[in-house]
C-alpha positions as CSV (number, residue, x, y, z in Angstrom):
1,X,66.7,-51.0,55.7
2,X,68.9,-53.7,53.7
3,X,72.4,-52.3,53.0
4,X,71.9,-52.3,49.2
5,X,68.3,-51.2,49.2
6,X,65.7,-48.2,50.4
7,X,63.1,-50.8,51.4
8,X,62.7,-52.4,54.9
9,X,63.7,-56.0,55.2
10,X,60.9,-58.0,55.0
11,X,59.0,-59.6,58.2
12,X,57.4,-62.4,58.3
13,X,53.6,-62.9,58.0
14,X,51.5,-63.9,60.4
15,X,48.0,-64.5,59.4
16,X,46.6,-63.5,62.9
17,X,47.8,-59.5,62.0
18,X,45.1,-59.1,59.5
19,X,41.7,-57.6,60.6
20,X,38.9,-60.2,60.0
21,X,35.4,-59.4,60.3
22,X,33.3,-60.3,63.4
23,X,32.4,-63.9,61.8
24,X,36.2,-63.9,61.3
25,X,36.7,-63.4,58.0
26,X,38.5,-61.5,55.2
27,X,37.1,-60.9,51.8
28,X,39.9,-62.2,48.8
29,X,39.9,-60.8,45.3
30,X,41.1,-63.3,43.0
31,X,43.3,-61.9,40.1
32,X,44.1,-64.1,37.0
33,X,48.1,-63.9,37.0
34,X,48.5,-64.3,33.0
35,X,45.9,-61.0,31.8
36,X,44.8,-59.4,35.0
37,X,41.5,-60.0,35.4
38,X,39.2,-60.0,38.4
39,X,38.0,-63.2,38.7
40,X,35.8,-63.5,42.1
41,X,35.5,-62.4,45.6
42,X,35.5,-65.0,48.7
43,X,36.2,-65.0,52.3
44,X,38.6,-66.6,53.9
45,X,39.5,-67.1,57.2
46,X,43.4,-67.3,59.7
47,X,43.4,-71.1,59.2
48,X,42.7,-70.8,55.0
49,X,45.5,-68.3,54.7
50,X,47.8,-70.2,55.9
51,X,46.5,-73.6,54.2
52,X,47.0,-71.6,51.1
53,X,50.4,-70.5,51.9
54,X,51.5,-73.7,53.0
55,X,49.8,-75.9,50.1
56,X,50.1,-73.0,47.1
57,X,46.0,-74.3,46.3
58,X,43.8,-71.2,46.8
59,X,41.7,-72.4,50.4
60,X,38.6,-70.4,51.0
61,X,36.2,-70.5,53.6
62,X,32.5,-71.5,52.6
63,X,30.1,-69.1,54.8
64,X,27.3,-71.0,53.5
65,X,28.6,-74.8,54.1
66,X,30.9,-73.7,57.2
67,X,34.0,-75.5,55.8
68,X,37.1,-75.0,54.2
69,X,36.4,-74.5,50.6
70,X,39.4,-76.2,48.2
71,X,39.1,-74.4,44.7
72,X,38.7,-76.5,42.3
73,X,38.4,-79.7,44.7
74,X,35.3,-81.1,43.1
75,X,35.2,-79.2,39.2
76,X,38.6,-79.5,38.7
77,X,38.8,-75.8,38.3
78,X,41.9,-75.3,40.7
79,X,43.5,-71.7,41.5
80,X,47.5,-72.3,42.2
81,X,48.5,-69.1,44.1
82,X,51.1,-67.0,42.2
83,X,51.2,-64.4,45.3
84,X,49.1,-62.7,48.1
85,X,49.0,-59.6,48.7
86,X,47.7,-57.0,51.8
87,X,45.6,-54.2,51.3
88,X,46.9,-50.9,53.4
89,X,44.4,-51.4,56.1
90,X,45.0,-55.2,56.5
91,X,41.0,-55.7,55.9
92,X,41.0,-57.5,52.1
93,X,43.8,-59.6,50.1
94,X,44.5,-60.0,47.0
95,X,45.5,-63.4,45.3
96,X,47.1,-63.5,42.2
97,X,46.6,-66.9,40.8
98,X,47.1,-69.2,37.6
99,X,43.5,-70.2,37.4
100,X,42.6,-73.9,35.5
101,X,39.4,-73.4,34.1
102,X,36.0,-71.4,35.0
103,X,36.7,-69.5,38.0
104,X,32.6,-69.2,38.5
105,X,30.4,-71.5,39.7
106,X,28.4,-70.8,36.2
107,X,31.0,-71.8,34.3
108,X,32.2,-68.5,32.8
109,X,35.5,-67.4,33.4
110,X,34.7,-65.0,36.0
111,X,31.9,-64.4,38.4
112,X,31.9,-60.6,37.0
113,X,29.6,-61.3,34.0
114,X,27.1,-58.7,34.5
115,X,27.2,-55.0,33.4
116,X,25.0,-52.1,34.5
117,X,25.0,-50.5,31.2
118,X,22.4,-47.6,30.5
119,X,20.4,-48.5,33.4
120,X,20.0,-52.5,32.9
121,X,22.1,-55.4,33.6
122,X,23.7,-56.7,30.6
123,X,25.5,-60.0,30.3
124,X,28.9,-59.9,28.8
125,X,30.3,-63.6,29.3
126,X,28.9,-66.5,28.2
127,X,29.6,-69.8,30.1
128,X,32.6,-72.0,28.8
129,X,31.3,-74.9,26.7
């Protein structure tokens, strides 16, 4: 404990003390800073948590292309981390970041768009013109 506070003092981070997946991965729940909505879900993996901490860009890893996967590096639609968090079990993160833009690949601003309302899916974002 710090002598002025009840918490511990804090340790530092080491990306390798999260539990990945058996591909090596870590799901990420991107929060929008400035109202607190959800705005996706990707996987990252050891090397694109610490390319995030170290650059403040949100780095994801593509499953589908097998790279690193730079928000925003070709739409312009960049996430700048605000802070990552660690869920209790060390199995998911949460980013909070100031998002530029459409955080979906559709263009809306989140990939959440779809509601199961009364049995049916229901769309209740529009993509940004």
């Amino acid at each position: 404990m710090t002598p002025d506070s009840d918490r511990p003092a804090p340790i530092a981070f080491d990306p390798a003390t999260l539990r990945y997946d058996a591909r090596g991965l870590i799901p990420a729940i991107a929060q929008e800073e400035e109202t607190g909505a959800v705005l996706m879900l990707a996987w990252m993996n050891a090397d694109a948590v610490a390319e995030t901490l170290a650059t403040g860009r949100v780095t994801y890893w593509s499953r589908s292309r097998q790279s690193f996967w730079r928000k925003g590096e070709s739409s312009g639609h960049v996430q700048r981390l605000v802070e990552m968090r660690v869920d209790c079990d060390r199995d998911c993160l949460l980013l909070i970041v100031d998002q530029t833009g459409p955080a979906c690949h559709t263009n809306r601003h989140a990939c959440f768009y779809t509601a199961i309302r009364e049995g049916a899916e229901v769309e209740i974002m529009s993509p940004e013109e």
